[in-house]
C-alpha positions as CSV (number, residue, x, y, z in Angstrom):
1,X,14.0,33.6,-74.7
2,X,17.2,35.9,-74.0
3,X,18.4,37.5,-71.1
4,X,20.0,40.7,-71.5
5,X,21.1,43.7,-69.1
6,X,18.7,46.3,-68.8
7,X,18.8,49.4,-70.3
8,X,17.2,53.0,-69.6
9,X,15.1,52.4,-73.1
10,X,13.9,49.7,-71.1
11,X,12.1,51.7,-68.2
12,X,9.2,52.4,-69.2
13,X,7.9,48.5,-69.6
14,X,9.8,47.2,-66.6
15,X,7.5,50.5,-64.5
16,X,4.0,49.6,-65.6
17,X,5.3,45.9,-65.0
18,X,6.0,47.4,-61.5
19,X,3.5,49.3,-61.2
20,X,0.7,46.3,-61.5
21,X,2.7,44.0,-59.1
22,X,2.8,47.0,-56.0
23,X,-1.3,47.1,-57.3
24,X,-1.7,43.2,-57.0
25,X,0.6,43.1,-53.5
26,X,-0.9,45.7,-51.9
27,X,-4.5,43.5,-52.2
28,X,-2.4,41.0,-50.4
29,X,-1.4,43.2,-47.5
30,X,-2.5,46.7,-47.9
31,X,-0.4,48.2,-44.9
32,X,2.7,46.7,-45.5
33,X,2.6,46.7,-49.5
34,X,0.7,50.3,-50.0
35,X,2.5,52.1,-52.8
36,X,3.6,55.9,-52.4
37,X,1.9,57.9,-54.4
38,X,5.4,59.1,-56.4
39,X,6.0,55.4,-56.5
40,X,6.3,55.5,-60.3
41,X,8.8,58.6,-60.5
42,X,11.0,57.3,-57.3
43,X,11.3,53.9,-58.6
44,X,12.5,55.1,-61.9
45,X,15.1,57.2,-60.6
46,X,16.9,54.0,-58.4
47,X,16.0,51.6,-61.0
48,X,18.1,53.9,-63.3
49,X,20.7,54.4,-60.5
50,X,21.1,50.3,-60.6
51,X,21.1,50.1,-64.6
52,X,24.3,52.6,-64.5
53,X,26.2,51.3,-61.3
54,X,28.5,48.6,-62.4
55,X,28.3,46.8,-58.9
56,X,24.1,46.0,-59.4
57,X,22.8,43.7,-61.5
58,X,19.8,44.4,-63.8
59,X,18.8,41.8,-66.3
60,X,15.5,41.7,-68.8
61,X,14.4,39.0,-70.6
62,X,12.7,38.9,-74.0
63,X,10.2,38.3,-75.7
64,X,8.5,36.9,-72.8
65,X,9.2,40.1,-70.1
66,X,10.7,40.2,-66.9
67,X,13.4,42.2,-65.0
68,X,15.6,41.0,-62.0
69,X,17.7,44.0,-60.6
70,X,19.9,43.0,-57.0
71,X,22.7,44.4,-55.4
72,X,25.4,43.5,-53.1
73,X,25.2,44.1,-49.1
74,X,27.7,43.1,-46.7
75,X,26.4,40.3,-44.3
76,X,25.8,41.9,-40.8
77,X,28.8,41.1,-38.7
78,X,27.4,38.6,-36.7
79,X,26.8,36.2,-39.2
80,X,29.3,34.3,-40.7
81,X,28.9,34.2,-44.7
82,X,29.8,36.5,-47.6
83,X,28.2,39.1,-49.0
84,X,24.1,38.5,-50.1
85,X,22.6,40.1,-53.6
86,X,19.3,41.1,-52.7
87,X,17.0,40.7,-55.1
88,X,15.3,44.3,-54.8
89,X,13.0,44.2,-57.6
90,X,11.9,41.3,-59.6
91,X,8.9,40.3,-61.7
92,X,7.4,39.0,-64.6
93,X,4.5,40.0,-66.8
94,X,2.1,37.2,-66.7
95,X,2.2,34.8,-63.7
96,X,2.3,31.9,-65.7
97,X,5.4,32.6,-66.7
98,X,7.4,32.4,-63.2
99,X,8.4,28.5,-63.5
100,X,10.5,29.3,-66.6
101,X,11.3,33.3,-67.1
102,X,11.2,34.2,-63.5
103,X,13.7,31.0,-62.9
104,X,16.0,31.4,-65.6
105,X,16.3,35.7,-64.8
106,X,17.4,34.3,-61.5
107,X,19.6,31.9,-62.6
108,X,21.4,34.7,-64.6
109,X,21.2,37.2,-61.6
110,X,22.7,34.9,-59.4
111,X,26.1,34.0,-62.1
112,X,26.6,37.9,-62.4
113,X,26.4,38.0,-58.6
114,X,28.8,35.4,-57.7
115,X,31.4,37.0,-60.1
116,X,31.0,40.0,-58.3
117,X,31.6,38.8,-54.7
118,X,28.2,37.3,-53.9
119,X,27.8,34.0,-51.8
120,X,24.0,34.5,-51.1
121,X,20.9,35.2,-53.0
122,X,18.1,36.9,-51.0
123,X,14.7,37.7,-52.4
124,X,12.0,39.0,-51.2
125,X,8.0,37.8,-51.9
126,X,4.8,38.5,-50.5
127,X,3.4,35.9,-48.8
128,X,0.8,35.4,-51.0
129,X,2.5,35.4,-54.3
130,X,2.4,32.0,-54.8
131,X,3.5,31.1,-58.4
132,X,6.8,33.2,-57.6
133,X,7.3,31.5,-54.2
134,X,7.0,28.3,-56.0
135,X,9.8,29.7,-58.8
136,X,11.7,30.3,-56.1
137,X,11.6,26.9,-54.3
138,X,12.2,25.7,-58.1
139,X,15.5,27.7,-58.2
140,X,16.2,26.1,-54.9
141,X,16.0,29.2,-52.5
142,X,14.2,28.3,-49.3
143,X,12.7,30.6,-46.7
144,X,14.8,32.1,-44.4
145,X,12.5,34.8,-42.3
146,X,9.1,36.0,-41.7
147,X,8.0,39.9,-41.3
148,X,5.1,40.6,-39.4
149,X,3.3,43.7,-39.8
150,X,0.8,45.4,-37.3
151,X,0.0,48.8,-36.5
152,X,1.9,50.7,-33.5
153,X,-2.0,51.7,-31.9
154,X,-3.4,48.1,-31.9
155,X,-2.9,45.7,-28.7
């Protein structure tokens, strides 16, 4: 396997990809996860964006397929760390391959983070993704939050 920087030629596959994760989270939580109906055209548009800024990291691997795209935010000021990469879009296309490809694309991600300022890693799962929450625990991340989702009507 290889891990390369993506490319725009690579759009296409890294969208359906996307496309069949925001289908598989939103069965996992519907109101949270529920996809836009331009998701397709928006998210190629910033996932462009992040293959031509020089600050992001995107990263594909082949010729088992995945993508890991992060950038860099500023740690709120009052917190004492670095700067995080968050891990805004990340996924491989068959689950069984999260313990090795999803693993090694964030082991890659996280080397081109650190040499650009990077202290922390921060991804973000649905709670019931469980063969990339336990890629993650492989890659040594541990949980750090919890979002809770309700609507604004209910009690």
């Amino acid at each position: 396997m290889s891990i390369r920087p993506a490319a725009p030629g690579d759009l296409n596959r890294i969208l359906a990809l996307a496309e069949a994760q925001r289908e598989e989270y939103a069965g996992f939580q519907p109101r949270f996860w529920r996809p836009a109906a331009d998701a397709a055209e928006v998210q190629r548009a910033y996932l462009l964006g992040l293959i031509e800024d020089g600050d992001a990291v995107a990263l594909v691997s082949e010729p088992s397929f995945g993508y890991a795209f992060g950038t860099l935010l500023a740690a709120p000021p009052v917190f004492e760390r670095g700067p995080a990469c968050l891990v805004v879009d990340f996924a491989v296309e068959d689950r069984q391959l999260w313990p090795r490809v999803g693993v090694e694309l964030l082991a890659a991600l996280r080397v081109m983070a650190r040499d650009r300022g990077a202290t922390d890693v921060v991804v973000v799962t649905a709670r019931l993704d469980g063969p990339k929450r336990a890629a993650l625990t492989a890659a040594g991340l541990v949980p750090a939050s919890e979002w809770w989702v309700g609507r604004l009507d209910a009690p």
